[in-house]
Backbone and ligand atoms as CSV (ligand in chain L), in Angstrom:
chain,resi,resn,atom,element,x,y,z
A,1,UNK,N,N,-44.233,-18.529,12.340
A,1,UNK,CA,C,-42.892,-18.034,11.999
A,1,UNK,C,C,-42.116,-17.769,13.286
A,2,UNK,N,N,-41.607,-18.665,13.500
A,2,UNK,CA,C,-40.527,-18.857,15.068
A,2,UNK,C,C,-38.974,-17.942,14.990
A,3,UNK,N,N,-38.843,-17.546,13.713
A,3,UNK,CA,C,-37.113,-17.240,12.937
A,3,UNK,C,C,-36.699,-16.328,14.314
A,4,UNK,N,N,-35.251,-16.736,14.842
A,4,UNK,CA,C,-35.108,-15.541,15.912
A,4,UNK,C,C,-33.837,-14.563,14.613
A,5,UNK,N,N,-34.305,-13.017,15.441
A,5,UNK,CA,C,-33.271,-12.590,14.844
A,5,UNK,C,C,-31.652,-12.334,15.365
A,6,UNK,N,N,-31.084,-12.846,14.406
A,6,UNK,CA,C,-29.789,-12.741,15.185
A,6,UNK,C,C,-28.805,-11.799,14.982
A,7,UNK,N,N,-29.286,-10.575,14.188
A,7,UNK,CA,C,-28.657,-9.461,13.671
A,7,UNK,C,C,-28.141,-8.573,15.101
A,8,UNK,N,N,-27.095,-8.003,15.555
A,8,UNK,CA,C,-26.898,-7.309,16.575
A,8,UNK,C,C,-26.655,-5.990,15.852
A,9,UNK,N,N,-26.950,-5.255,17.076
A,9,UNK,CA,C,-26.967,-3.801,16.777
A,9,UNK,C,C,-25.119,-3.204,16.029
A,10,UNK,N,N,-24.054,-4.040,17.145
A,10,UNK,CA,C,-23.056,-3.660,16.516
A,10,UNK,C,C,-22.191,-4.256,16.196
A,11,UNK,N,N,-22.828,-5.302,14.980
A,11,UNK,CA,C,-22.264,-6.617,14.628
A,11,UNK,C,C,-21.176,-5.826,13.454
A,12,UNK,N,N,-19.995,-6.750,13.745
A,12,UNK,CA,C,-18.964,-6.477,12.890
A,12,UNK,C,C,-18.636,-7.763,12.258
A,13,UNK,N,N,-17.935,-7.576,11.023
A,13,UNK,CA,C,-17.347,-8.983,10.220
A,13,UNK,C,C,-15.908,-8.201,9.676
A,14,UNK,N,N,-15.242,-9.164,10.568
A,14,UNK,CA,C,-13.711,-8.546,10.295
A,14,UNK,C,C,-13.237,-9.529,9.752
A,15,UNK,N,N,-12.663,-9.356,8.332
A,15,UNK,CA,C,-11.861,-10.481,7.417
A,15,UNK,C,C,-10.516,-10.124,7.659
A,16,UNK,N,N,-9.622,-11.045,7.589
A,16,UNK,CA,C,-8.166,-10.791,7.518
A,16,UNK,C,C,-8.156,-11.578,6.354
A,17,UNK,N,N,-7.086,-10.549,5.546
A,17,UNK,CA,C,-6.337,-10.334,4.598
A,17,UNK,C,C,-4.927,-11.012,4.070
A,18,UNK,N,N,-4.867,-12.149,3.614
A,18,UNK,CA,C,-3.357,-12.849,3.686
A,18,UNK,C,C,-2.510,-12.050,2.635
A,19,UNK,N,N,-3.022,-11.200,1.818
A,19,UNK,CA,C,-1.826,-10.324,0.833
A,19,UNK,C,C,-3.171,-9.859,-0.384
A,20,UNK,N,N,-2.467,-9.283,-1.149
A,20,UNK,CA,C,-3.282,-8.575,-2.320
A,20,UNK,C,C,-4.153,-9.250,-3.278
A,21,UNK,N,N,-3.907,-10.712,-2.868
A,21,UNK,CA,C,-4.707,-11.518,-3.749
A,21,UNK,C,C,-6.254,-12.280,-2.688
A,22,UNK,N,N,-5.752,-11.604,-1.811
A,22,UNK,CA,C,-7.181,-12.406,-0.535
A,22,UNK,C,C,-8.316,-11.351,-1.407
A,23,UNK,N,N,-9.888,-12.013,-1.066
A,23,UNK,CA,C,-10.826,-11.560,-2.157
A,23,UNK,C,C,-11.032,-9.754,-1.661
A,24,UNK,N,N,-11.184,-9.807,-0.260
A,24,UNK,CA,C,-11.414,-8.486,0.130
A,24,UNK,C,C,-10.209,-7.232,0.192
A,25,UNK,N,N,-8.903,-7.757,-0.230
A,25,UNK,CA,C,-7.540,-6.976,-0.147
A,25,UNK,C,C,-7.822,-5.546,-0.146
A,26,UNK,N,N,-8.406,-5.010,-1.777
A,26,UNK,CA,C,-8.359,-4.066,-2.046
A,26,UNK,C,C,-9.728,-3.504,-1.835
A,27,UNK,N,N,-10.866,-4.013,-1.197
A,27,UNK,CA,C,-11.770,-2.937,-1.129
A,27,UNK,C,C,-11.584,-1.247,0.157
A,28,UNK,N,N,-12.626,-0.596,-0.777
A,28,UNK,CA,C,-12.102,0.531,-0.693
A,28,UNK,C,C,-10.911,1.546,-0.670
A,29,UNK,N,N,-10.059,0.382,-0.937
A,29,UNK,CA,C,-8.603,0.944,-1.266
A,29,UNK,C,C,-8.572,1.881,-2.653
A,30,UNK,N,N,-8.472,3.003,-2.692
A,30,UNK,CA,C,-8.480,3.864,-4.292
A,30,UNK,C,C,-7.239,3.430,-4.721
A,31,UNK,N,N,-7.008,3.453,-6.078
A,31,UNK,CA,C,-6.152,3.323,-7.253
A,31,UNK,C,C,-5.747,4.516,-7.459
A,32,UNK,N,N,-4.052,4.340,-7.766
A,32,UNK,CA,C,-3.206,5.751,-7.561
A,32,UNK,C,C,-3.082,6.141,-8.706
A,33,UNK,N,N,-3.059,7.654,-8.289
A,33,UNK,CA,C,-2.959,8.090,-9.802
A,33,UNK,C,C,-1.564,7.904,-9.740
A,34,UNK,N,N,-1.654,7.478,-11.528
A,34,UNK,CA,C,-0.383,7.621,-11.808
A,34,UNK,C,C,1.083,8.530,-11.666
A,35,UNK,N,N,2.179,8.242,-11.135
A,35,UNK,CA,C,3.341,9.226,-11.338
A,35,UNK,C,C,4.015,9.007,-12.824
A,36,UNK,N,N,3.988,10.679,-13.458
A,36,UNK,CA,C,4.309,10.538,-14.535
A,36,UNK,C,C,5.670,10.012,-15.181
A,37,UNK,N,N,6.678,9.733,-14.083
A,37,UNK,CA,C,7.739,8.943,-14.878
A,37,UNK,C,C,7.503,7.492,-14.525
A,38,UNK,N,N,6.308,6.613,-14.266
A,38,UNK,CA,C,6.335,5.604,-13.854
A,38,UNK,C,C,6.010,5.042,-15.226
A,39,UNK,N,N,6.252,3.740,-15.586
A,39,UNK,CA,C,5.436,2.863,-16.923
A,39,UNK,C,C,4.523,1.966,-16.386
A,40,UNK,N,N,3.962,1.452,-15.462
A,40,UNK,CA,C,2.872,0.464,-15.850
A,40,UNK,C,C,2.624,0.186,-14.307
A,41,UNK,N,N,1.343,-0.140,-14.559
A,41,UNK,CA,C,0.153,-0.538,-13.429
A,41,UNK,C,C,1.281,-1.622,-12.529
A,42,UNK,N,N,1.263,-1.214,-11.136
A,42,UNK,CA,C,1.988,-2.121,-10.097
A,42,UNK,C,C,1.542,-3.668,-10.130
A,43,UNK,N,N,2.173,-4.717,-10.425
A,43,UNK,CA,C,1.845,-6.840,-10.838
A,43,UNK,C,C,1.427,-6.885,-9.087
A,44,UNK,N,N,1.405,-6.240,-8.291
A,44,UNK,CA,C,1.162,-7.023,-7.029
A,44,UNK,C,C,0.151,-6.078,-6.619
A,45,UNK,N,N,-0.357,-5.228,-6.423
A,45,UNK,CA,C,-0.995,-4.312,-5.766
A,45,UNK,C,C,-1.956,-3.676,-6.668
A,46,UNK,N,N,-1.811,-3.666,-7.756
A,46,UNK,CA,C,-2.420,-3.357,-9.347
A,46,UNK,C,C,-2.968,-2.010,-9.102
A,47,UNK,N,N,-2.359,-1.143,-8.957
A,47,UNK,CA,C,-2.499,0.438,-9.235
A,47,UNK,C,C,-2.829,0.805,-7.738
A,48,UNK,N,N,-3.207,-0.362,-6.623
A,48,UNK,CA,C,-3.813,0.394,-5.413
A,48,UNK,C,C,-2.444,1.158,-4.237
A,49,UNK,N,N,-0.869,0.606,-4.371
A,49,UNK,CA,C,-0.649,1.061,-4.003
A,49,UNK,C,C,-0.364,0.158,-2.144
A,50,UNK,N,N,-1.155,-0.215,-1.988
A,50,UNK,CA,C,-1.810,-0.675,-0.779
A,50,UNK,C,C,-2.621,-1.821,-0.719
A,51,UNK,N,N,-2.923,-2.363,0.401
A,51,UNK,CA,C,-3.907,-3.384,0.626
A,51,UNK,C,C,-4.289,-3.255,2.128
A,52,UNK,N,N,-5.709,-4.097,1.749
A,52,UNK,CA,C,-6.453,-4.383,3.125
A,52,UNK,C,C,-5.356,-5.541,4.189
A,53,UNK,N,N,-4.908,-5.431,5.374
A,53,UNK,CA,C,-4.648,-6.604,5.750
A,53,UNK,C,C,-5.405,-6.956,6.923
A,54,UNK,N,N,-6.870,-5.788,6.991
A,54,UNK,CA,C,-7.849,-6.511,8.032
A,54,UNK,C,C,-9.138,-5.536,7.500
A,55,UNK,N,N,-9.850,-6.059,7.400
A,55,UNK,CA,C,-11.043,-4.875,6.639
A,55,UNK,C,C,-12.594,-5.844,7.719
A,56,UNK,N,N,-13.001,-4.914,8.273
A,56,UNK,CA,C,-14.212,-4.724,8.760
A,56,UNK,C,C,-15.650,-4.292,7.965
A,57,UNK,N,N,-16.365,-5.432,7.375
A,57,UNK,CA,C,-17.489,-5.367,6.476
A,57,UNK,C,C,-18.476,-4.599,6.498
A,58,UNK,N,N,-19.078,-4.405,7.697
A,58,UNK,CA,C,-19.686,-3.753,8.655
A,58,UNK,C,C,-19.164,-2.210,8.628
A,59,UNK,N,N,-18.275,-1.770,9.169
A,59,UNK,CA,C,-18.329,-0.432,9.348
A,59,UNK,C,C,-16.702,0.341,8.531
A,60,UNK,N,N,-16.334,-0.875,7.596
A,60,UNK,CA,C,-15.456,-0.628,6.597
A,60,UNK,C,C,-14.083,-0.016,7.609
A,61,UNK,N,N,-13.955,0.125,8.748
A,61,UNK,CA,C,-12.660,0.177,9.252
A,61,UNK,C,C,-11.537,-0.616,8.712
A,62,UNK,N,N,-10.618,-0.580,8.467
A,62,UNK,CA,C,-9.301,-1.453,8.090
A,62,UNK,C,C,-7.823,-1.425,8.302
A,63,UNK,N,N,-7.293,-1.715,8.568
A,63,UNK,CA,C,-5.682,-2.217,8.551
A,63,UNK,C,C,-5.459,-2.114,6.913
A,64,UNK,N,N,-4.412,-1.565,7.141
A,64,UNK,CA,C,-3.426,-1.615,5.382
A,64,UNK,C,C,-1.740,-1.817,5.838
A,65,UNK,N,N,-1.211,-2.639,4.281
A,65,UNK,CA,C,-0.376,-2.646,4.323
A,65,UNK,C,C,0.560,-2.119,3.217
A,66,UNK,N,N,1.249,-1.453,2.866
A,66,UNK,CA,C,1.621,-0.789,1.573
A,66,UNK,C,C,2.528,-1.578,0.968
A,67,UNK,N,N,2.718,-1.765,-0.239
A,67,UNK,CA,C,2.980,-2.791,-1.273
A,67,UNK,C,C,4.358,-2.444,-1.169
A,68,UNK,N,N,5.246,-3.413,-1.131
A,68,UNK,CA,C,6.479,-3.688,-1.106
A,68,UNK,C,C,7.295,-3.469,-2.773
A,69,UNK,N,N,6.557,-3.753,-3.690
A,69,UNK,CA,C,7.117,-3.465,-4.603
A,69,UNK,C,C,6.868,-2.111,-5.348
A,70,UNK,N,N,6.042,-1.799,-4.869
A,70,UNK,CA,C,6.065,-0.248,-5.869
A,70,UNK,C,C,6.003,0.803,-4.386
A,71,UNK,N,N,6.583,0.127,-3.102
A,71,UNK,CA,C,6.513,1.577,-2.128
A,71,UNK,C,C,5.183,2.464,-2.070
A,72,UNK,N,N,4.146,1.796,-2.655
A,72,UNK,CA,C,2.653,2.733,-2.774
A,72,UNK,C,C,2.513,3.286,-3.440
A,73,UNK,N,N,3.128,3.522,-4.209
A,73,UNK,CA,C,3.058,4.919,-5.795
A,73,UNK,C,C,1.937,3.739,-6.725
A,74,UNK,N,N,1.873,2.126,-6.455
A,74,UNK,CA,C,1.168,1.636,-7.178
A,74,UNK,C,C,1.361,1.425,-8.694
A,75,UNK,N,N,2.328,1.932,-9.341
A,75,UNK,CA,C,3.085,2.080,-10.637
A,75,UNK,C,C,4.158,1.862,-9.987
A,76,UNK,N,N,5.003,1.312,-11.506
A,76,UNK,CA,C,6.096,0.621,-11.425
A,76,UNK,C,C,7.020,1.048,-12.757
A,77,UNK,N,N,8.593,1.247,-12.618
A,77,UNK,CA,C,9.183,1.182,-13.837
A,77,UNK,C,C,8.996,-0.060,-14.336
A,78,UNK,N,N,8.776,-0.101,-15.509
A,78,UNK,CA,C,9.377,-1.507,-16.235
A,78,UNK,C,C,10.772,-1.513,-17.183
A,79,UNK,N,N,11.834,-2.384,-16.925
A,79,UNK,CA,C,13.117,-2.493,-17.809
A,79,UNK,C,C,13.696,-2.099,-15.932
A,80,UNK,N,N,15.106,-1.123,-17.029
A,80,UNK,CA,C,16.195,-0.844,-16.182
A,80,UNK,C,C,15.962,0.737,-15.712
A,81,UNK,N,N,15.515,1.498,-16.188
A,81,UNK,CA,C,14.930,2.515,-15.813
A,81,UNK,C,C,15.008,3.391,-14.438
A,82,UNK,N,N,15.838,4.047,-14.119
A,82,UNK,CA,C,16.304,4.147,-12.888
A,82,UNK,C,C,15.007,5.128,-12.040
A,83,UNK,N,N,14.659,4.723,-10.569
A,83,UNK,CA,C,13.344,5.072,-9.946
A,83,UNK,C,C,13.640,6.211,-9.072
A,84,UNK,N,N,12.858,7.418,-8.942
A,84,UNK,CA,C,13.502,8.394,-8.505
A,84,UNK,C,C,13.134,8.507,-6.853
A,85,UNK,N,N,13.605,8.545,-5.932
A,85,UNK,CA,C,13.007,8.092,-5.478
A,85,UNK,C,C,14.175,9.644,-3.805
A,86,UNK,N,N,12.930,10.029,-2.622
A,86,UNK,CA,C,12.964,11.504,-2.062
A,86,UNK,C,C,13.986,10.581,-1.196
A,87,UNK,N,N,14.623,11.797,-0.869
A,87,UNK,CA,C,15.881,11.092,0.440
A,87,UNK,C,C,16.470,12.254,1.021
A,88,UNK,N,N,16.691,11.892,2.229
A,88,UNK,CA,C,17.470,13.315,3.073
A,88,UNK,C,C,18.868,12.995,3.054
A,89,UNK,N,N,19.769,14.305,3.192
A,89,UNK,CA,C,20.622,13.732,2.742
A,89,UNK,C,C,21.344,14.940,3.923
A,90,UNK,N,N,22.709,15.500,4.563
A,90,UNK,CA,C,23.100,15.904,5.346
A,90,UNK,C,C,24.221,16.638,4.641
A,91,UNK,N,N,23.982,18.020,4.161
A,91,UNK,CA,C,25.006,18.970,3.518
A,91,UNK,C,C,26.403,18.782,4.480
A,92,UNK,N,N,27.766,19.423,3.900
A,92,UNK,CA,C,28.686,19.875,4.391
A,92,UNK,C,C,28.739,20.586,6.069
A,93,UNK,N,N,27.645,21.502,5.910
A,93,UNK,CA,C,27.455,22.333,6.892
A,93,UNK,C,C,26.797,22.095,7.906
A,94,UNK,N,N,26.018,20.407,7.829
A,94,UNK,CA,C,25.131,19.820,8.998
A,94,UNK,C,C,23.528,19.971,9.358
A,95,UNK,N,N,23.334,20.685,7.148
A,95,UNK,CA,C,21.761,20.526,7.296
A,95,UNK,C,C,21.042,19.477,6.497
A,96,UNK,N,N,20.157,19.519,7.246
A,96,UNK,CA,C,19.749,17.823,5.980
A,96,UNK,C,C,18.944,18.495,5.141
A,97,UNK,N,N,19.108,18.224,3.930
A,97,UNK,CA,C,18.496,18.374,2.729
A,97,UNK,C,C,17.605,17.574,1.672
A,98,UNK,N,N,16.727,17.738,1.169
A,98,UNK,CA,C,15.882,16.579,0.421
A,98,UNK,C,C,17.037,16.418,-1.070
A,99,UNK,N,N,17.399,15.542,-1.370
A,99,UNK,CA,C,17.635,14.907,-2.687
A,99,UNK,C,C,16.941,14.084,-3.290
A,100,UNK,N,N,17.032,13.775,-4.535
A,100,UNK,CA,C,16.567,12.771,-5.270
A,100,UNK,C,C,17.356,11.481,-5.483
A,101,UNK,N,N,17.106,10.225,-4.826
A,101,UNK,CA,C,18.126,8.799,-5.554
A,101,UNK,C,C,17.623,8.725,-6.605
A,102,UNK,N,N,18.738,8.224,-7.651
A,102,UNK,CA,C,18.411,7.239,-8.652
A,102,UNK,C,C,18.812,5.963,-8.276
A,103,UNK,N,N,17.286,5.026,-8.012
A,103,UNK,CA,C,17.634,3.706,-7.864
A,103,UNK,C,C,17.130,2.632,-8.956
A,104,UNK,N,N,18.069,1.961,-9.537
A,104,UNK,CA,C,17.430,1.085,-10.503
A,104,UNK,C,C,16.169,0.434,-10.587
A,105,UNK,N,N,15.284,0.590,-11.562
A,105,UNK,CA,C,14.136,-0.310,-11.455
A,105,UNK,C,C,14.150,-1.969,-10.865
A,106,UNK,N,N,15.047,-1.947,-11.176
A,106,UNK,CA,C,15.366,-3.733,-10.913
A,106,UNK,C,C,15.405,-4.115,-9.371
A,107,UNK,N,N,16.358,-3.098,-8.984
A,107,UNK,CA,C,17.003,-3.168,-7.531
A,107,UNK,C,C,15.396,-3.227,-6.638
A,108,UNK,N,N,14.403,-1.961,-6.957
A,108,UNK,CA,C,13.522,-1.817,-6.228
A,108,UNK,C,C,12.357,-3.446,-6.110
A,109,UNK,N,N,12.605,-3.818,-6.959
A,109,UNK,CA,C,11.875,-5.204,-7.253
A,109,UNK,C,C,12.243,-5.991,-5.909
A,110,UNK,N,N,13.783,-6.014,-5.488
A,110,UNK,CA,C,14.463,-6.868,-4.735
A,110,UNK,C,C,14.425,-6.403,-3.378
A,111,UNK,N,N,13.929,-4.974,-3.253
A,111,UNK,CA,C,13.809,-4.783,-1.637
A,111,UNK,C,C,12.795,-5.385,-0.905
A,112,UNK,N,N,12.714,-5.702,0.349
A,112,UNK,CA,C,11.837,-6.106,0.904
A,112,UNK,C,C,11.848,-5.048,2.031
A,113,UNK,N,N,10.125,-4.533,2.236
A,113,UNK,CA,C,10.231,-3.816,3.330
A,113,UNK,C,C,8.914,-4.337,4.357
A,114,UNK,N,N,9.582,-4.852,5.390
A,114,UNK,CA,C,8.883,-5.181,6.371
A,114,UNK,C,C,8.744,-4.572,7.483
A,115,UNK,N,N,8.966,-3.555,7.605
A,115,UNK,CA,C,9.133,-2.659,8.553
A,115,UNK,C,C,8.351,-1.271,8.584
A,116,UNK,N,N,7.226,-1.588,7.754
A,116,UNK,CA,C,6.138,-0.196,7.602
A,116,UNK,C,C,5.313,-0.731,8.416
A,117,UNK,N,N,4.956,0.278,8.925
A,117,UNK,CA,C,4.077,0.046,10.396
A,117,UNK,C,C,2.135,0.358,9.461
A,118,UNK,N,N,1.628,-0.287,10.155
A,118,UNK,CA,C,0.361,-0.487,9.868
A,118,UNK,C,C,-0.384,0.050,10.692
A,119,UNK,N,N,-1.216,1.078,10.522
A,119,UNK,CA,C,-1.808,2.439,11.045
A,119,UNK,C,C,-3.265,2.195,10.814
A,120,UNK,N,N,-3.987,1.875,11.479
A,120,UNK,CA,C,-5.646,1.815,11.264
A,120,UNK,C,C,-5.846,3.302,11.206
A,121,UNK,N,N,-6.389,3.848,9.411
A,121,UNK,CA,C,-7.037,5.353,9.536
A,121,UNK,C,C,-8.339,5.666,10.175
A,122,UNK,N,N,-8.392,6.867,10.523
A,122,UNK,CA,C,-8.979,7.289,11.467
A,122,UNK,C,C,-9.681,7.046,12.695
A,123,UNK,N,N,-8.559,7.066,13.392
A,123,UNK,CA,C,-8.569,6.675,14.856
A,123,UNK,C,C,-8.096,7.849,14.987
L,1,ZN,ZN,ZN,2.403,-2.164,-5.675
C-alpha cells in the first residue's frame, strides 16, 4: 500500500458563489424569521435573506451578499402592498429622525442595490 497522503493540515476548499442558485449559496446561511407585515417566502434568496458569495468548506468562513430583492428581511410583499421600510429623515430644527417610508411592493422589485459592501463575519 504505496497511497501518499495528501490531506494538509490547513487545507481549505473555497467555492465561489455565482448568485443564490450556485449549489453551495445558502449553506449555513439561517432563514429569516419572518416580518409580520411581509406575505411570502423571498423567489430569489428563499427566506435566507442572504447568500454565500464565497464559502470555505473546510473551516465554513464566507463572504455574503444580501439579496437585492427583499433587502435581507428574506420575505417579500406580494401585489401592490406598500413596504415599510426605516429612514432618517432631518426635522425642521436640524435633527435627524427615524421615519417610516411607504414604498410600493412593486417599486422594491425594481431596485437594484449594488453597493452593499460584503463583510467576511468574524474577522
Ligand atoms: Zn431575498
Amino acid at each position: 500500500m504505496g497511497g501518499k497522503n495528501r490531506l494538509m493540515p490547513h487545507a481549505s476548499n473555497i467555492v465561489v458563489c455565482d448568485g443564490p442558485d450556485s449549489p453551495h449559496a445558502f449553506d449555513i446561511v439561517p432563514i429569516q424569521p419572518r416580518n409580520g407585515s411581509l406575505d411570502a417566502v423571498c423567489p430569489v434568496c428563499r427566506g435566507h435573506g442572504q447568500w454565500n458569495t464565497e464559502i470555505d468548506l473546510v473551516s465554513f468562513r464566507c463572504k455574503r451578499a444580501i439579496c437585492s430583492r427583499c433587502l435581507g428581511a428574506g420575505w417579500v410583499e406580494t401585489g401592490n402592498d406598500p413596504v415599510e421600510l426605516p429612514d432618517i429623515e432631518m426635522t425642521a430644527e436640524g435633527y435627524p429622525h427615524w421615519v417610516i417610508r411607504q414604498v410600493p411592493g412593486e417599486d422594491m422589485a425594481e431596485q437594484e442595490r449594488s453597493d452593499v459592501p460584503l463583510l467576511p463575519p468574524g474577522t
